[in-house]
C-alpha positions as CSV (number, residue, x, y, z in Angstrom):
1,X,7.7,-4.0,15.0
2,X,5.0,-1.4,15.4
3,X,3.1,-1.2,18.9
4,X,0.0,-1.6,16.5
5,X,1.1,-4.1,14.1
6,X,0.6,-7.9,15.5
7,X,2.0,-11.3,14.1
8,X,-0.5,-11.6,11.3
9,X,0.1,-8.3,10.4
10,X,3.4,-9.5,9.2
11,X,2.2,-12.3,7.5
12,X,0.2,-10.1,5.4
13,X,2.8,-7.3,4.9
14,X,4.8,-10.5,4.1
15,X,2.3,-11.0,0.9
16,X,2.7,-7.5,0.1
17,X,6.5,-7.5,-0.1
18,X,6.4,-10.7,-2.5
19,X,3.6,-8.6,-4.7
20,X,6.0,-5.7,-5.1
21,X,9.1,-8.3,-5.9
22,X,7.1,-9.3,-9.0
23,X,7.4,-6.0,-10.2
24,X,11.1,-5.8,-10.0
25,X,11.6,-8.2,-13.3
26,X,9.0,-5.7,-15.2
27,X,10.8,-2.8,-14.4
28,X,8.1,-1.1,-12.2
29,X,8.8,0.4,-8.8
30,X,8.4,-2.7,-6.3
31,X,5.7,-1.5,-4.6
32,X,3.0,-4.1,-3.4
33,X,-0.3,-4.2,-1.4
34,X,-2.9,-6.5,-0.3
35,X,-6.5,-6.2,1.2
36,X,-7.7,-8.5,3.8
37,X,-11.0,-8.8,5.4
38,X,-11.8,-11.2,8.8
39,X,-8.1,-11.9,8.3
40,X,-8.4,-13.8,4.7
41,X,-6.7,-12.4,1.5
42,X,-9.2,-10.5,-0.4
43,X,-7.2,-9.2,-3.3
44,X,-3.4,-8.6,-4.1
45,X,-1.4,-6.3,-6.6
46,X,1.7,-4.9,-7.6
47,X,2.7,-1.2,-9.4
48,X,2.0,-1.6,-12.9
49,X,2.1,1.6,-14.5
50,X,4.8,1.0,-16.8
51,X,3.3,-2.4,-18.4
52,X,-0.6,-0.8,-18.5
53,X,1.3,2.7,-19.7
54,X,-1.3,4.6,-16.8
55,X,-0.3,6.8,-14.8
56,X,-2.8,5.6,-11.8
57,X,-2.2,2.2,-11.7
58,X,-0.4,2.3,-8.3
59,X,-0.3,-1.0,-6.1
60,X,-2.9,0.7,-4.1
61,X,-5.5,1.8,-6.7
62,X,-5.3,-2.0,-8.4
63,X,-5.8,-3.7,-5.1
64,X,-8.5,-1.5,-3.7
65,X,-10.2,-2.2,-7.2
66,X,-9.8,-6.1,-7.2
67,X,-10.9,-6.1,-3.6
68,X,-13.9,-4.4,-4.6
69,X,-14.7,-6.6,-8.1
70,X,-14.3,-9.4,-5.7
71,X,-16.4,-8.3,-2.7
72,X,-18.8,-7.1,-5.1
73,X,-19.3,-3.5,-3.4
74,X,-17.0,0.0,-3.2
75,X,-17.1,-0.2,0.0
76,X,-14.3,-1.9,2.0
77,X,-15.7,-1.4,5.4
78,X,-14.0,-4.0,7.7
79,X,-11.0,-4.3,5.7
80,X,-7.5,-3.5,5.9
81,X,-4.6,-2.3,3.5
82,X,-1.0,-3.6,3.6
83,X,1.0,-1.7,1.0
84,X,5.1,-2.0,1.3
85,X,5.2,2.1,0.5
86,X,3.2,5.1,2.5
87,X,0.4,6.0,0.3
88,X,0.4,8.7,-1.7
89,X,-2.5,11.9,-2.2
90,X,-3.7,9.4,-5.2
91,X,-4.2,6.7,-3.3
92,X,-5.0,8.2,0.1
93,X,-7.7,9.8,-1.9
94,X,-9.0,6.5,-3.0
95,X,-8.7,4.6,0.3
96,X,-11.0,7.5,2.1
97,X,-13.3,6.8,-0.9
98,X,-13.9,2.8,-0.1
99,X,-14.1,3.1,3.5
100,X,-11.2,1.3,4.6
101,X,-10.0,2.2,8.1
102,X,-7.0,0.6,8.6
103,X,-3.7,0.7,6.5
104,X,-0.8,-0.6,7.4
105,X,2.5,0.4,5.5
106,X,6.2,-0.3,5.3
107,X,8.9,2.3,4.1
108,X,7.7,5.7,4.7
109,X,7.9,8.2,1.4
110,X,9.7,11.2,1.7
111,X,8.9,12.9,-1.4
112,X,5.2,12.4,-2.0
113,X,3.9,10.4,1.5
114,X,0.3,11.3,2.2
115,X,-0.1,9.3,5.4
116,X,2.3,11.3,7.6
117,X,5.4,12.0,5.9
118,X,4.5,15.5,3.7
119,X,0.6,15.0,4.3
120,X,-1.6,13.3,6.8
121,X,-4.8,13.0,4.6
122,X,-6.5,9.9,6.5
123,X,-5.8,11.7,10.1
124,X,-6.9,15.4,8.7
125,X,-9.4,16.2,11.3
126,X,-11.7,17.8,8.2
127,X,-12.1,14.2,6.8
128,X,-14.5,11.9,9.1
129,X,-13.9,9.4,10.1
130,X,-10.0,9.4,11.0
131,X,-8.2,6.1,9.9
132,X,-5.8,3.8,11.7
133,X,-2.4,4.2,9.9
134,X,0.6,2.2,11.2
135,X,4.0,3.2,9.2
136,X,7.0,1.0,9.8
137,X,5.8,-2.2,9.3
138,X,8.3,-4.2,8.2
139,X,10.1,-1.0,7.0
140,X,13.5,-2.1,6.3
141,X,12.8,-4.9,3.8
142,X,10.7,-2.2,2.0
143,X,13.1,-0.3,1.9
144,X,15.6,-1.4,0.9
145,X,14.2,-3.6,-1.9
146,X,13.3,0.3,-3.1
147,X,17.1,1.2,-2.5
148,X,18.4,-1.3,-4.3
149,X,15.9,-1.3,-7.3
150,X,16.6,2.5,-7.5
151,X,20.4,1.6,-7.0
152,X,20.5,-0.7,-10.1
153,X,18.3,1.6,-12.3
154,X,20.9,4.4,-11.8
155,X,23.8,2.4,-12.1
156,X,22.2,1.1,-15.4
């Protein structure tokens, strides 16, 4: 476990994990996230591009948009994102937008990961203010439910 990441960090990375599992029997990419606020579920979502045929409608993007429906305001200040795959520009884009300063994530994205993997957009010292990003967080279940998903999709 992450130095950063404490037990109920789990427990909601836990929730994020089940979100993207749904998204298995739809054929999406099982990614999931959840925002939390004074440690209470706010808002949960899975990938859904392929059932809403749009392009942005990443785990992240649905989430951060539920959250704010629910909270009644864009701004997320004073709460955090669990998502089981390291954001990408898309998304990291739309987290700097609500305010969020903490994300947590899982399985780290070689190909297109904007939180430290090809890009660091929440740490880039020309965006204020930095935000807490803890990568790893219950990494191998994420990935490896993305291995295997991938696995049977090829095999297919």
């Amino acid at each position: 476990m992450p130095r950063n990441a404490s037990a109920r960090d789990l427990y909601f990375m836990r929730l994020a994990l089940e979100e993207a599992r749904k998204g298995v029997f739809r054929g999406e990419v099982p990614v999931g996230a959840v925002v939390t606020r004074n440690d209470a579920l706010v808002a949960s979502a899975r990938n859904r591009r392929e059932e809403l045929k749009d392009p942005t409608a990443h785990a992240e993007i649905l989430v951060l948009r539920e959250a704010s429906y629910e909270l009644g305001d864009w701004r997320l200040e004073g709460c955090v994102l669990y998502v089981t795959l390291e954001p990408c520009l898309m998304c990291a884009g739309a987290i700097l937008q609500t305010r969020i300063k903490r994300v947590l994530y899982g399985a780290q994205d070689p190909k297109g990961g904007a939180c430290g993997s090809i890009y660091d957009l929440l740490n880039d010292g020309r965006v204020s203010p930095r935000r807490e990003v803890v990568g790893g967080v219950l990494e191998e279940e994420s990935s490896e439910l993305l291995r295997s998903f991938f696995y049977s999709r090829r095999k297919a």
